[in-house]
C-alpha positions as semicolon CSV with decimal commas, in nm:
position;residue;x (nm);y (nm);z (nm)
1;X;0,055;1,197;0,964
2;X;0,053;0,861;0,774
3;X;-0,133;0,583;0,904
4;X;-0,293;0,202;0,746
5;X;-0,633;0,117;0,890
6;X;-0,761;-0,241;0,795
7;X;-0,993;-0,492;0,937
8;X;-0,896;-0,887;0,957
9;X;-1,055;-1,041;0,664
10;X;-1,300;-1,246;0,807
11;X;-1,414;-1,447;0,418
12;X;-1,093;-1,544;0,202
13;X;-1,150;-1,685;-0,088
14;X;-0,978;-1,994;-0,203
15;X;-0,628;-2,086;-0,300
16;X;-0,574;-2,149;-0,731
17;X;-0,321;-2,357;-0,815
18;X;-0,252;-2,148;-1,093
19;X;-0,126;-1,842;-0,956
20;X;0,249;-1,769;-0,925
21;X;0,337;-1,466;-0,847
22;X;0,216;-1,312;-0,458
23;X;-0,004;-1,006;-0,678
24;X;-0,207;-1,299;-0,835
25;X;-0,263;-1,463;-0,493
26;X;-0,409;-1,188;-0,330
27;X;-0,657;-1,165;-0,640
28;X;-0,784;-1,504;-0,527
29;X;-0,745;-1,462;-0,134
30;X;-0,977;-1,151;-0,116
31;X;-1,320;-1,260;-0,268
32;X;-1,481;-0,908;-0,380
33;X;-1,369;-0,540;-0,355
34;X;-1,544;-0,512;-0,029
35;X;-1,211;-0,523;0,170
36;X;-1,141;-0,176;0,224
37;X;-0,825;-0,018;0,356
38;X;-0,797;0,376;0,471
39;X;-0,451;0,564;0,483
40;X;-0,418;0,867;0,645
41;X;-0,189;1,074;0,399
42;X;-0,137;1,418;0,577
43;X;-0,503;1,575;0,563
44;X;-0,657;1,341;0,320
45;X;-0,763;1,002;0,323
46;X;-0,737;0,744;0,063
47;X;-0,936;0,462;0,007
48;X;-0,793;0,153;-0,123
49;X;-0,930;-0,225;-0,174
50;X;-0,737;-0,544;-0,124
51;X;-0,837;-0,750;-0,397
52;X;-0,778;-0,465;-0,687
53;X;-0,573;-0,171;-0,552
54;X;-0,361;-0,414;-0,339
55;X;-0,299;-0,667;-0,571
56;X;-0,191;-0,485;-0,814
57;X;0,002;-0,251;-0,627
58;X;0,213;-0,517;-0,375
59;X;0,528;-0,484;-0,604
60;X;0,527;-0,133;-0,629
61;X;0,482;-0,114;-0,236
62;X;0,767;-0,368;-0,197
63;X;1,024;-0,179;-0,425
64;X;0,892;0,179;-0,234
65;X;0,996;-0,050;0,099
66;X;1,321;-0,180;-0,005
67;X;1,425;0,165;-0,147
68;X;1,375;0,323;0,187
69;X;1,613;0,097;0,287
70;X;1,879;0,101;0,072
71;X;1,876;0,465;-0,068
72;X;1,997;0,788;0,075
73;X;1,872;1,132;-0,079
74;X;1,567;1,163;-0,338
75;X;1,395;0,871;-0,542
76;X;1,004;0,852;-0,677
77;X;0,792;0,540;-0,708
78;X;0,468;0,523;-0,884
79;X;0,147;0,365;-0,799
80;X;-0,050;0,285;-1,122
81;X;-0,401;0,092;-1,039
82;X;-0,745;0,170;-1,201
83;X;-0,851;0,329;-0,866
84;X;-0,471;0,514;-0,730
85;X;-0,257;0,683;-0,962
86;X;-0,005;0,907;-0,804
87;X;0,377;0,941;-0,821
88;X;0,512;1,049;-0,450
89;X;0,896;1,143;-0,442
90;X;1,065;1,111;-0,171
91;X;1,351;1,320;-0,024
92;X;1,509;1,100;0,291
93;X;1,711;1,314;0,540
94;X;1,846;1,133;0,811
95;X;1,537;0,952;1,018
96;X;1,234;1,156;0,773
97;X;1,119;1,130;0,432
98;X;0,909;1,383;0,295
99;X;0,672;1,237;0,041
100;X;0,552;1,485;-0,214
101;X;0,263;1,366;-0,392
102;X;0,109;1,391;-0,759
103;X;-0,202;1,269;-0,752
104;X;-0,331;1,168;-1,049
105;X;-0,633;0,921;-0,985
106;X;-0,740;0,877;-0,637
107;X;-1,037;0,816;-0,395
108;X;-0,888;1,146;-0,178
109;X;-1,124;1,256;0,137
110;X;-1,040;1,542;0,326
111;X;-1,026;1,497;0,720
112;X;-1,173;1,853;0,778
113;X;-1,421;1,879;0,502
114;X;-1,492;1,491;0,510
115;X;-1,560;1,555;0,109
116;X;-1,398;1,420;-0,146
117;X;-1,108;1,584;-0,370
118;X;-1,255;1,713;-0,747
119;X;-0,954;1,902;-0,814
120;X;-0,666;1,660;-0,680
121;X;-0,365;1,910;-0,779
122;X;-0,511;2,081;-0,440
123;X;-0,407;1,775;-0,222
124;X;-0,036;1,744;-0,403
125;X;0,131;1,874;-0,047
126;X;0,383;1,707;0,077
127;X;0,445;1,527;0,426
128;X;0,720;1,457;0,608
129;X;0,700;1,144;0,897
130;X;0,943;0,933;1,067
131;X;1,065;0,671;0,842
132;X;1,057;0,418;1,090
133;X;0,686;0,479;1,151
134;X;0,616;0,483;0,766
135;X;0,813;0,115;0,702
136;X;0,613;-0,007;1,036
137;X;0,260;0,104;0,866
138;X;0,325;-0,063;0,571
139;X;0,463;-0,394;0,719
140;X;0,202;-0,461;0,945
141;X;-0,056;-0,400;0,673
142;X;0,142;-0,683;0,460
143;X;0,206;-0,881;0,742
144;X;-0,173;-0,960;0,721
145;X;-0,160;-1,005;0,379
146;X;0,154;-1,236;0,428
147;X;-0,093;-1,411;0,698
148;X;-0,396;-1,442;0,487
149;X;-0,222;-1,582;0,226
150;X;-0,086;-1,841;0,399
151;X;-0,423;-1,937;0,573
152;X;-0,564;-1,985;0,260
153;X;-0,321;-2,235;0,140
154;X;-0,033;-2,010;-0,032
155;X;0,334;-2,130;0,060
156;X;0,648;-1,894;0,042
157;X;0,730;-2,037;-0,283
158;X;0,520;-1,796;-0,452
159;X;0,725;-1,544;-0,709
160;X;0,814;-1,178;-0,524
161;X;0,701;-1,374;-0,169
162;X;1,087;-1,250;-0,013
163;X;0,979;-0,928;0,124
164;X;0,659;-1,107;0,344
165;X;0,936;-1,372;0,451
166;X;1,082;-1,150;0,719
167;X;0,740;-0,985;0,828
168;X;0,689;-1,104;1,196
């Protein structure tokens, strides 16, 4: 099972002129670390935040998006933030993927136990979903980001915005 669970942020913080790129605007549109986002990754949970995990990961989401996409067979991404380090590889045959995880730094709950992973090697099993369900997890979660963003006062013309563009 994979699933995204966020709430609507209800205080954004404000737009600065100064930020190019779409990673440095969600810095500035999510005011603290409060903003909390739960994926269900097989048995486990994960707990991410907007402003730190998010913002630094959006790229590495995007490419992991467009790659499901475009390739056929095997490819690995990496996720590389302060509070989610893992590399999942994924092997894509015909409408599944099977993500195989190596955790290396996460907030990892487990669903039964509702404690958290000491020893994450344990939770490195692999899942296999539809890949149609996976992309449609992840695009609604950055189709809020895509509208928050704009709400606050962020245009399209914002570096590695292309991906959001499309997000209805």
């Amino acid at each position: 099972m994979f699933k995204i669970e966020f709430n609507k942020t209800p205080k954004k913080g404000t737009i600065d002129t100064e930020d190019i790129s779409v990673s440095e605007a969600i810095w500035s549109t999510y005011p603290t670390y409060d903003e909390e986002i739960i994926i269900s990754f097989g048995n486990f949970l994960i707990f991410l935040d907007k402003k730190g995990d998010i913002s630094t990961l959006y790229n590495d989401i995007v490419t992991m998006l467009k790659k499901l996409n475009e390739y056929r067979g095997e490819f690995e991404t990496s996720f590389l933030s302060s509070g989610f380090t893992v590399y999942w590889n994924f092997k894509k045959e015909k409408k599944a993927i099977t993500i195989t995880p190596k955790w290396i730094s996460a907030g990892l709950k487990n669903k039964e136990t509702n404690l958290f992973i000491e020893n994450l090697k344990e939770a490195n099993i692999p899942i296999t979903i539809d890949v149609k369900i996976f992309i449609s997890e992840w695009n609604k979660f950055l189709k809020s980001i895509k509208d928050d963003l704009l709400e606050v006062g962020y245009t399209e013309d914002l570096k590695n915005f292309e991906y959001l563009k499309n997000l209805e």
